[in-house]
C-alpha positions as CSV (number, residue, x, y, z in Angstrom):
1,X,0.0,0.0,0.0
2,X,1.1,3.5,-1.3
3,X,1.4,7.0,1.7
4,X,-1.7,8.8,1.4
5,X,-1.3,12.4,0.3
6,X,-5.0,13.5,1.1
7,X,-5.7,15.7,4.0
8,X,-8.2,14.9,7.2
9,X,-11.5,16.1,6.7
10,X,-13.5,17.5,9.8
11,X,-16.4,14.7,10.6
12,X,-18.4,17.4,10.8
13,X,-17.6,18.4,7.2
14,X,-18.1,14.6,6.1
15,X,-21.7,14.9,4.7
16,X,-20.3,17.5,2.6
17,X,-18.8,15.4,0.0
18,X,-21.4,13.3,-1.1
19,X,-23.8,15.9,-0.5
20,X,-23.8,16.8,-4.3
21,X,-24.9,13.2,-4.7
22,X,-21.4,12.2,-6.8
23,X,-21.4,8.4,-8.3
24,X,-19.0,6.5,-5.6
25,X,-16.9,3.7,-5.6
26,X,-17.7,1.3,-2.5
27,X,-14.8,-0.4,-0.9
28,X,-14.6,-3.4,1.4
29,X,-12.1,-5.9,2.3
30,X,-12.6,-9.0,5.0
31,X,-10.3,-12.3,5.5
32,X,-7.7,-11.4,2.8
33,X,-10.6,-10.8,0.1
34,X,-11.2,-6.8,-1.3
35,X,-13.1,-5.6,-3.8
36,X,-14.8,-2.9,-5.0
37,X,-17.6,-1.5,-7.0
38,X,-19.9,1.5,-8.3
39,X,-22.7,3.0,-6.6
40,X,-25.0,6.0,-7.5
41,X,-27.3,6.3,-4.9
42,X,-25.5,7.5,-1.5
43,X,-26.6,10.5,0.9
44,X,-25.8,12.2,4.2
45,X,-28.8,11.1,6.3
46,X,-27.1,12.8,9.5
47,X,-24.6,15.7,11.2
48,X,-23.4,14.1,14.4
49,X,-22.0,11.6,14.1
50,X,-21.9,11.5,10.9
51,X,-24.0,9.1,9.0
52,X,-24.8,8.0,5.2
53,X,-27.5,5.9,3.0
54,X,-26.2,3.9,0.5
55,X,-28.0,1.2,-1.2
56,X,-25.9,-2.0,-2.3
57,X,-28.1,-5.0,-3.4
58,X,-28.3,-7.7,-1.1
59,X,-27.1,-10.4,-3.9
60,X,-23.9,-8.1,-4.3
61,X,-20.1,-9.3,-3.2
62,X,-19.8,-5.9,-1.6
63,X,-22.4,-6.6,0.8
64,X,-21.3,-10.1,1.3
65,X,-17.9,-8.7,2.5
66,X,-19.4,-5.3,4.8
67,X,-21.5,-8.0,6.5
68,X,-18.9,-10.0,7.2
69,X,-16.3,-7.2,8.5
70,X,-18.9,-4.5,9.4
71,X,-16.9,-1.9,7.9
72,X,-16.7,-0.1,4.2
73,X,-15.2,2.5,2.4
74,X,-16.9,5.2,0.4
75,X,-14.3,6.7,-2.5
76,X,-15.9,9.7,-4.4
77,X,-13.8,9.6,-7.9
78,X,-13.7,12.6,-10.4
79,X,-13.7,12.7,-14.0
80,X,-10.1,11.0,-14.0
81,X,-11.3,7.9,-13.0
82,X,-14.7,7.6,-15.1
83,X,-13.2,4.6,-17.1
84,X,-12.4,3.0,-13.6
85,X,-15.9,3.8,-12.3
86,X,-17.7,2.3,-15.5
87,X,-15.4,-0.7,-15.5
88,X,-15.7,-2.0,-11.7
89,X,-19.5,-1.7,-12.2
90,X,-19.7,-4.0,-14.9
91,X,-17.9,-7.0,-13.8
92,X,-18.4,-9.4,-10.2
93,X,-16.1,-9.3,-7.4
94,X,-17.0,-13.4,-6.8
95,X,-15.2,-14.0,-10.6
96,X,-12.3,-10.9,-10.5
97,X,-10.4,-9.4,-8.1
98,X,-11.1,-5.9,-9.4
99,X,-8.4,-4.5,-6.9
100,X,-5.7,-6.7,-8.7
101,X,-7.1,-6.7,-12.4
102,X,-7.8,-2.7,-12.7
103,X,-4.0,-2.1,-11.1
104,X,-6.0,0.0,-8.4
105,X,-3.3,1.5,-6.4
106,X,-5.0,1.4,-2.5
107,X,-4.3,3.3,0.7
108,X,-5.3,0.7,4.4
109,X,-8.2,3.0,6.3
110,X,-6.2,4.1,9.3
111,X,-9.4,3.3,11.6
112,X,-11.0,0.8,9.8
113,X,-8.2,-1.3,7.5
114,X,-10.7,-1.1,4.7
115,X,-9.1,-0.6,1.1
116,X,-9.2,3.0,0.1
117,X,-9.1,4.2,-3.5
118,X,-7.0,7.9,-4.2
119,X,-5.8,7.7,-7.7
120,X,-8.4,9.8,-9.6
121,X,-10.9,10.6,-6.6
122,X,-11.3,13.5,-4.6
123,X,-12.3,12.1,-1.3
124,X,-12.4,9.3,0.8
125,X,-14.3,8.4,3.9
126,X,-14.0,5.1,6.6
127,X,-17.8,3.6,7.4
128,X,-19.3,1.8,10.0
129,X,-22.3,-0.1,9.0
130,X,-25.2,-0.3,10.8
131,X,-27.1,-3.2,10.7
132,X,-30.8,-2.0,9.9
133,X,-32.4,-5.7,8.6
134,X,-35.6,-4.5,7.4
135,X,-34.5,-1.9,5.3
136,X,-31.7,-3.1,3.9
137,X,-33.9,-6.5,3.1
138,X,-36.7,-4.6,1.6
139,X,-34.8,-1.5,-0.1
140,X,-31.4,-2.4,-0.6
141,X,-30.2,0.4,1.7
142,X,-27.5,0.3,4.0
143,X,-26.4,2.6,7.0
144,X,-23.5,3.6,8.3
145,X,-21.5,5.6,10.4
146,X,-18.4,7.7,8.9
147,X,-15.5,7.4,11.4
148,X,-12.9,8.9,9.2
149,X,-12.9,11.0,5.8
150,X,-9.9,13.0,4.0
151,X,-10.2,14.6,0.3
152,X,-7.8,15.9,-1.7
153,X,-7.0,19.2,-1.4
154,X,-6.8,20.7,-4.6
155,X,-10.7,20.4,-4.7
156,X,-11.5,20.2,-0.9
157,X,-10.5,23.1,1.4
158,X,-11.9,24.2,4.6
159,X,-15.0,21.9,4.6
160,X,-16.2,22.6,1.1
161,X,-15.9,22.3,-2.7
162,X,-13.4,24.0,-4.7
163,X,-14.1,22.9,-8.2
164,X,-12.3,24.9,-10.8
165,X,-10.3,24.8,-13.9
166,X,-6.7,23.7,-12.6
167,X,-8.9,20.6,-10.6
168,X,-11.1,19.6,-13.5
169,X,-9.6,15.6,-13.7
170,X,-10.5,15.8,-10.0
171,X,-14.3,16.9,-10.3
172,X,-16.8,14.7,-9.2
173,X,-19.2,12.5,-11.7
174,X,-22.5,11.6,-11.8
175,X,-23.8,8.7,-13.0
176,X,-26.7,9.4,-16.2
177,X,-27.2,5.9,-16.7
178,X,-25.6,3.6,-19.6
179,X,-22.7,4.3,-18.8
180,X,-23.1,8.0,-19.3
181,X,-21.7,10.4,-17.1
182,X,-21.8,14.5,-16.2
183,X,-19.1,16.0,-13.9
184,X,-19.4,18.6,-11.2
185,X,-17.5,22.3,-11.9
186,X,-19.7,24.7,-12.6
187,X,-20.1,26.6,-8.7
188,X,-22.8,28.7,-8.2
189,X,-22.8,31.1,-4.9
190,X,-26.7,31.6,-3.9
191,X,-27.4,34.8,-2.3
192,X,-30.5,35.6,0.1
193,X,-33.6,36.9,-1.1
194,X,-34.7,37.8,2.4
């Protein structure tokens, strides 16, 4: 495993970077096995402590493994990685180590141990799941807690955004279905009409 180079994110700034709703790359690792795949459905659901929504279908390897080890990772990837994103999400962890056959360099989670992906993504963030049966059964969607989070700081600074020309490979996508995606950039500041 490779230093990392991005910088600690305040957990109170955590919901902030999936708040946009960016396509994410969901990591988990348990007994020697990894993997990883795409996910475009994710959301803050809370401040403190910081908790996320993601929905990962039950029949999936992913949730196999965060079952298993309780724990995932939640990689937010930019417009770099959109061949990455498209490719993990189109073939099975059970039949390829996606890790090993994409040559993903990975960072260990300091808290967690999970697998974390920074070539080509912004931000990163360390999850505890929380078991919720129903819901997950029902709907597919999975709670957790983030215990850890860090972003690169070319497009991350002082809890927010900083998209802009000289980041562009680092702006976050969003998937449009069939393999179609749109990328984040284009910041408007809202002002108060009160």
């Amino acid at each position: 495993m490779k230093p990392t180079v991005f910088q600690p994110v305040l957990l109170q700034h955590a919901n902030r970077l999936i708040n946009h709703g960016p396509t994410v790359l969901v990591t988990s690792a348990h007994n020697g096995k990894q993997n990883v795949m795409a996910a475009a459905w994710s959301m803050p659901v809370e401040f403190d402590p910081p908790r996320i929504a993601i929905v990962i279908d039950k029949t999936t390897y992913t949730r196999e493994l965060i079952e298993s080890s309780g724990v995932f990772g939640i990689c937010i990837p930019g417009v770099a990685a959109v061949d990455l994103t498209y490719s993990v999400g189109r073939i099975s962890g059970r039949e390829h180590n996606k890790i090993s056959a994409l040559q993903m360099p990975v960072v260990a989670g300091e808290t967690t141990g999970v697998p974390l992906l920074e070539e080509g993504c912004s931000a990163w963030m360390e999850c505890r799941h929380i078991p919720e049966k129903h819901t997950e059964n029902a709907y597919d969607t999975c709670f957790a807690e983030v215990v850890s989070a860090a972003a690169h700081p070319a497009v991350f600074v002082s809890g927010r955004w900083q998209f802009n020309e000289a980041n562009k490979p680092l702006h976050t996508i969003h998937h449009l279905g069939g393999g179609v995606f749109s990328s984040s950039g284009n910041i408007v500041q809202g002002k108060s009409l009160l």
